[in-house]
C-alpha positions in Angstrom: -46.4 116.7 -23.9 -48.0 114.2 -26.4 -44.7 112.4 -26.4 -43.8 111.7 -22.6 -47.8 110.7 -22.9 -47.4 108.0 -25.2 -44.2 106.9 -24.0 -45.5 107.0 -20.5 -48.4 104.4 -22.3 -46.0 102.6 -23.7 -44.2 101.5 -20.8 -47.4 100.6 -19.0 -48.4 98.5 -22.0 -45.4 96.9 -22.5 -45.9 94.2 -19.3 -49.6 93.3 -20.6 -48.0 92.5 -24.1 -45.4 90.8 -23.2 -48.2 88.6 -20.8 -49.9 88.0 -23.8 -46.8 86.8 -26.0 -46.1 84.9 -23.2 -49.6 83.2 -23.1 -49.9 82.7 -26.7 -46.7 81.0 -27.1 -47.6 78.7 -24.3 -51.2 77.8 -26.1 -49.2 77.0 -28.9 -47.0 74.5 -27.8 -48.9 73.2 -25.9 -51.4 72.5 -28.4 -48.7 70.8 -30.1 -47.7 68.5 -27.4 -51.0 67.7 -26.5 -51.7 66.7 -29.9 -48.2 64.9 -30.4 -49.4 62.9 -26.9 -52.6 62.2 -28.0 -51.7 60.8 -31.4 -48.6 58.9 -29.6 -51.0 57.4 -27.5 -53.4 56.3 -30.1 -50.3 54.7 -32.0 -49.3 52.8 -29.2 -50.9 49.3 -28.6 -51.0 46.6 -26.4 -51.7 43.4 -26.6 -51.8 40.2 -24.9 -52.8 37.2 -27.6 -52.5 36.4 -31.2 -55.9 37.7 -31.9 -55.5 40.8 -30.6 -51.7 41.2 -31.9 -53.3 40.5 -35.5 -56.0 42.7 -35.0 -54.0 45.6 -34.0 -51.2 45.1 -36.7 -54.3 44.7 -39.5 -56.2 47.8 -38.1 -53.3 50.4 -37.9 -53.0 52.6 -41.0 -51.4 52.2 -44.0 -48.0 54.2 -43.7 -48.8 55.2 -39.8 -45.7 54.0 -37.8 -47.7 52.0 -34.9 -46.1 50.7 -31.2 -47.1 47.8 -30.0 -46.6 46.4 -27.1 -46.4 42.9 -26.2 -48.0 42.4 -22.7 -46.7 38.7 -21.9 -44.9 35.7 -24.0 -47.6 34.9 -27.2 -47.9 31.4 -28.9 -48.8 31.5 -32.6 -51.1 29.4 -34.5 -49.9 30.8 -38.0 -47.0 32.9 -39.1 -47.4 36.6 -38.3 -48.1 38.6 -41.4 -47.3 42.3 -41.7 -49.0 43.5 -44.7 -48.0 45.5 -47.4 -47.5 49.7 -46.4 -47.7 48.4 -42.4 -45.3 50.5 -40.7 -45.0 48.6 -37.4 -42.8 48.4 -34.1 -42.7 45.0 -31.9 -41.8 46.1 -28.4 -42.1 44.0 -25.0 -44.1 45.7 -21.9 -41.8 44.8 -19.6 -38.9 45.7 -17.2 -36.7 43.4 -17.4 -35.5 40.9 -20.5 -38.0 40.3 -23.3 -41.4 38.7 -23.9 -41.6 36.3 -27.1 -43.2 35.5 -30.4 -43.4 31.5 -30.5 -43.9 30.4 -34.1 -46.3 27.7 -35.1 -44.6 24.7 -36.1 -43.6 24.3 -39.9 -44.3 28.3 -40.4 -42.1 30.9 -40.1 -42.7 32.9 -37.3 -43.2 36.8 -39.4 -43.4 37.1 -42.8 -42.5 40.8 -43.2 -44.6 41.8 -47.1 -43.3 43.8 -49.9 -43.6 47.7 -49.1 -44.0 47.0 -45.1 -41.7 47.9 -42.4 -41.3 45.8 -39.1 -39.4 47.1 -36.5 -38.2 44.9 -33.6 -36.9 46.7 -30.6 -37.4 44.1 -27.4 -39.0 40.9 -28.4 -38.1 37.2 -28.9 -38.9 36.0 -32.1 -38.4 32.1 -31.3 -39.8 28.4 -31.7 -40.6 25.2 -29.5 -39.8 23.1 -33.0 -40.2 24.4 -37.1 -39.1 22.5 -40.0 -40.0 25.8 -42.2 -37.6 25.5 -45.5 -36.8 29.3 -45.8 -36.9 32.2 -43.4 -37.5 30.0 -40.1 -37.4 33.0 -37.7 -38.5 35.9 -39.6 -38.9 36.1 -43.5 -38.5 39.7 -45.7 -40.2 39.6 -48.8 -38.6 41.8 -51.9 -39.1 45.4 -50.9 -39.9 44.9 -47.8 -38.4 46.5 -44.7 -36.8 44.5 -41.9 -35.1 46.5 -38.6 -33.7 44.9 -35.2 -32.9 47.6 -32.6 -33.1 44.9 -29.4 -34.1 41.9 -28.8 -33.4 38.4 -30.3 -34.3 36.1 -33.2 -33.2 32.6 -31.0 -33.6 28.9 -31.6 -35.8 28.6 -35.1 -35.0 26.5 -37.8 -35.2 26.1 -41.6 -35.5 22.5 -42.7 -35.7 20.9 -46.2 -36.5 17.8 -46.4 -35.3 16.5 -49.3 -37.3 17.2 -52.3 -35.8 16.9 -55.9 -37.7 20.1 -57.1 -36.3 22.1 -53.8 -33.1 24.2 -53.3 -32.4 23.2 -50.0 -33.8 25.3 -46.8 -32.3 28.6 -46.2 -32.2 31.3 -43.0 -32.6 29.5 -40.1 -33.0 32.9 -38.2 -33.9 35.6 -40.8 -34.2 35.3 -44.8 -34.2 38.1 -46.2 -35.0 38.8 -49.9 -35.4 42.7 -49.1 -33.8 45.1 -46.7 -32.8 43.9 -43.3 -30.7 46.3 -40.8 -29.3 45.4 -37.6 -28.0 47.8 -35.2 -27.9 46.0 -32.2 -29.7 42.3 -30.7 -28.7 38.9 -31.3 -29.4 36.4 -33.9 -28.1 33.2 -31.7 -28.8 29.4 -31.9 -30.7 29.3 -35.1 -29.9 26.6 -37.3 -30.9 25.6 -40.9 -30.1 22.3 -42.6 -31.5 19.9 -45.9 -32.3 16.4 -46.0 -31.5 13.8 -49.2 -31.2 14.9 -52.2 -32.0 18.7 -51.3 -28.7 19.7 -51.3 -28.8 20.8 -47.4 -29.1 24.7 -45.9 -27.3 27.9 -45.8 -27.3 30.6 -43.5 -28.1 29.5 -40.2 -28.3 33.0 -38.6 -29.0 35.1 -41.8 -29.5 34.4 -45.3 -29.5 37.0 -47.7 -29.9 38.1 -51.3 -31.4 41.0 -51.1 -29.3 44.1 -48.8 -28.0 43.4 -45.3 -26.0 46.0 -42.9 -25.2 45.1 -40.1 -24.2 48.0 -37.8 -24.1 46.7 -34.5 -25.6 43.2 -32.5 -24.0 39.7 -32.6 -24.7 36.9 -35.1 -23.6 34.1 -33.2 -23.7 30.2 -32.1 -26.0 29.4 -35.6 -25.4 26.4 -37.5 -25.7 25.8 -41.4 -25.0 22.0 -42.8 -23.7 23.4 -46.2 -22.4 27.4 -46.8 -22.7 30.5 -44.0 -23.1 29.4 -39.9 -23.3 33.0 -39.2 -23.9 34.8 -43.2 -24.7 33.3 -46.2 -24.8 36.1 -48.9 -25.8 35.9 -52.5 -26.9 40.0 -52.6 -25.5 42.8 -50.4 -23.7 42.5 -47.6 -22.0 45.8 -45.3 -20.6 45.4 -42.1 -19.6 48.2 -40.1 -20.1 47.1 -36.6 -21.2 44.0 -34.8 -20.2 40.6 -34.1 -20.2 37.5 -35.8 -18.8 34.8 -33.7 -18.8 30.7 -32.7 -21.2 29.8 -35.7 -20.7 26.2 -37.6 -20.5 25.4 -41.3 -20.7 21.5 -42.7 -19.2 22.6 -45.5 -17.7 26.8 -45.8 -17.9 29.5 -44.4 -18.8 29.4 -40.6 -18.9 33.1 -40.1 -19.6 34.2 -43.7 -20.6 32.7 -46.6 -20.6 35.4 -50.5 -21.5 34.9 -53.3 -22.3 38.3 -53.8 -21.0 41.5 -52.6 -19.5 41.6 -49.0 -17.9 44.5 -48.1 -16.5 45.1 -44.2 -15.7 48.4 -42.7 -15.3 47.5 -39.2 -16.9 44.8 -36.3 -15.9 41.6 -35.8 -15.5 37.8 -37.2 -13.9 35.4 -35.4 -14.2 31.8 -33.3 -16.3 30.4 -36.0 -15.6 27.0 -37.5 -16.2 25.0 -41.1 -14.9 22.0 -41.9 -13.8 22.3 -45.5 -10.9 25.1 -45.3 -8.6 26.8 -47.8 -11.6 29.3 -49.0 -10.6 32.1 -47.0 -11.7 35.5 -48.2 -9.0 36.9 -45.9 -5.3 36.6 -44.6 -4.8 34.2 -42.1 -4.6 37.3 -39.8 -8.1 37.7 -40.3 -9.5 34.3 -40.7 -7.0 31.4 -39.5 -8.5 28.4 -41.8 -10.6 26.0 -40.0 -10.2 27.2 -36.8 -11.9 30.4 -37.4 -13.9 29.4 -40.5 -14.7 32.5 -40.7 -15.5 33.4 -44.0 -15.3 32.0 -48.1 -15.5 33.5 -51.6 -16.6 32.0 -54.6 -13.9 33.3 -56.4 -11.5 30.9 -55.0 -13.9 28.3 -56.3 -13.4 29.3 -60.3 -16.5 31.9 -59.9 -16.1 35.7 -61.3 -19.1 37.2 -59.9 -18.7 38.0 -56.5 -17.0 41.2 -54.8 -15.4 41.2 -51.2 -14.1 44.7 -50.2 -11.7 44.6 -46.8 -11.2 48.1 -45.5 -10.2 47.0 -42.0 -7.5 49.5 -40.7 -8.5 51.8 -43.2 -11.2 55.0 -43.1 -14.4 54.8 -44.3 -15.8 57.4 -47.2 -17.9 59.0 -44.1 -14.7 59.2 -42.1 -12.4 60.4 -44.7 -15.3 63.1 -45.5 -15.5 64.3 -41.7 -12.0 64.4 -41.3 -11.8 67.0 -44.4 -14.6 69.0 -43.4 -12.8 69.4 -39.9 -9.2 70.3 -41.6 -11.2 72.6 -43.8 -12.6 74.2 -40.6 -9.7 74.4 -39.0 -7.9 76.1 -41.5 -10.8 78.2 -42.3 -10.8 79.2 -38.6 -7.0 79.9 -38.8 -7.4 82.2 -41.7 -10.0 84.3 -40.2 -8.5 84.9 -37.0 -5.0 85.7 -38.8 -7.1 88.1 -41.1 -8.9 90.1 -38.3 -5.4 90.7 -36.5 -4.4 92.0 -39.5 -7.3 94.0 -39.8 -7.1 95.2 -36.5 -3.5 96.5 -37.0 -4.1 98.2 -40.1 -7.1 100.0 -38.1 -4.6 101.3 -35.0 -2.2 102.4 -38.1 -4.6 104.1 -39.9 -5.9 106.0 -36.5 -2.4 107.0 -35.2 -1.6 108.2 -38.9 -4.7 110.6 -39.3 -3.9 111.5 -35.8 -0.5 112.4 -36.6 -1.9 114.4 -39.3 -4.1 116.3 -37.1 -2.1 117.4 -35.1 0.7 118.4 -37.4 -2.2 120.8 -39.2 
């Protein structure tokens, strides 16, 4: 009697608990998303003027990763600074195409600090006119952070104009001295060039010595009066995706320029042009002299110090990795199904035998 009375509880419990689960599991996440709104909310900015743009970028936390949103085009009277442990992210408010950052004239644009990150994900980083000698787009600092999801760094310029003391101008579009990754956008129509006895410019879309992959986007239409229309590279350079095309060397290398490490797993160079040929990093397959210009290595020019790794038409370590993790499954797969038929078969013998014995007793 006790025991049909508690089961008969039980089961008129059991709805009211389960309501209760129910609601508490609801108050939970909810509390969560609220408080992943809310916080969202408070880390996305907008902005319509340099003032405020400073202000926002200057008042976010150290480490916090902050939005902001750029409400219409904004004309700079200094170079945007993003501080040291800034963690920020450039993004237009807008439908269609892209509001822009116009630098002032003979600054760069952003200068990205040592220990900040700048994201840019939908803006124009341009200029009306700049004669900045390094980094006339956007300038990365040593151990600072560059990224470019969308958007464009377009018509800047890095010019030198001649001084003895000076090693020419250098990154028309980005310089980077730190870490700059590009998975998609375009770096188009930069150009960088010296004056006298300067030397002239290299890298009229990027200049790098610090680490570059590029991943995805186009580097393309830059100009550079000495090494590198698309890429100059003294650091590291890894290019898995991507185009660089129809950029313009004085001298070598109108789609590349190393003197450092340049390794490329994949995307493409081609159309670009430099004047001075025979330099070619690659087969004329890959790079037909002059009229593709594409790349040159140091090493032709009596230097040991560089590195240039071609794996086109080759796997990469991540493929070659996924490809054995797959046949291992496979065969792992194979083995176990083979070994439960077997299994299964020994079972039905073993049944019919003591069945057989059974019987015969």
């Amino acid at each position: 009697m006790n025991m049909n009375t508690k089961l008969h509880t039980s089961h008129k419990t059991l709805p009211l608990i389960s309501l209760l689960t129910t609601a508490l599991i609801f108050s939970l996440f909810t509390n969560i998303f609220m408080n992943y709104t809310i916080e969202a909310l408070e880390n996305d900015l907008h902005v319509k003027n340099e003032e405020e743009l400073k202000n926002a970028i200057n008042n976010t936390s150290n480490k916090k990763a902050t939005t902001i949103n750029i409400d219409n085009d904004i004309t700079l009277t200094e170079t945007l600074k993003i501080p040291t442990n800034k963690n920020i992210t450039l993004t237009s408010n807008k439908i269609t195409e892209y509001y822009k950052l116009i630098g002032a004239e003979y600054k760069s644009t952003i200068f990205v600090d040592k220990d900040s990150t700048l994201k840019i994900d939908g803006v124009i980083v341009t200029h009306i006119k700049t004669a900045i000698s390094a980094g006339g787009g956007i300038y990365v600092e040593e151990n600072g952070l560059l990224i470019l999801y969308s958007g464009e760094i377009s018509n800047n310029e890095a010019v030198d104009h001649g001084s003895p003391f000076s090693p020419g101008a250098s990154g028309g579009g980005v310089c980077n001295r730190g870490v700059f990754e590009m998975y998609g956008g375009k770096i188009s129509g930069n150009q960088v060039y010296g004056l006298g006895s300067s030397g002239g410019g290299s890298g009229g879309g990027v200049f790098n010595t610090g680490i570059f992959t590029m991943t995805g986007g186009e580097i393309t239409n830059n100009v550079a009066n000495v090494y590198g229309g698309g890429v100059f590279n003294t650091g590291i350079f890894t290019m898995t995706g991507g185009e660089i095309t129809n950029n313009i060397a004085e001298n070598w290398g109108g789609g590349v320029s190393t003197f450092g490490t340049f390794e490329w797993l994949g995307g493409v160079i081609s159309g670009n042009t430099a004047k001075i040929s025979g330099n070619n990093v690659y087969p004329d397959d890959y790079d037909s002299e002059t009229s593709n210009g594409g790349s040159n290595n140091s090493n032709n020019n009596g230097s040991s110090t560089d590195k240039v790794e071609l794996s086109e038409g080759g796997f990469t370590l991540r493929e070659v990795v996924f490809m054995c993790v797959g046949v291992g499954g496979l065969v792992i797969g194979v083995v176990g199904v083979i070994l439960f038929f077997t299994s299964k078969k020994e079972l039905e013998y073993i049944k019919k035998k003591n069945k057989l014995t059974n019987d015969n007793s």
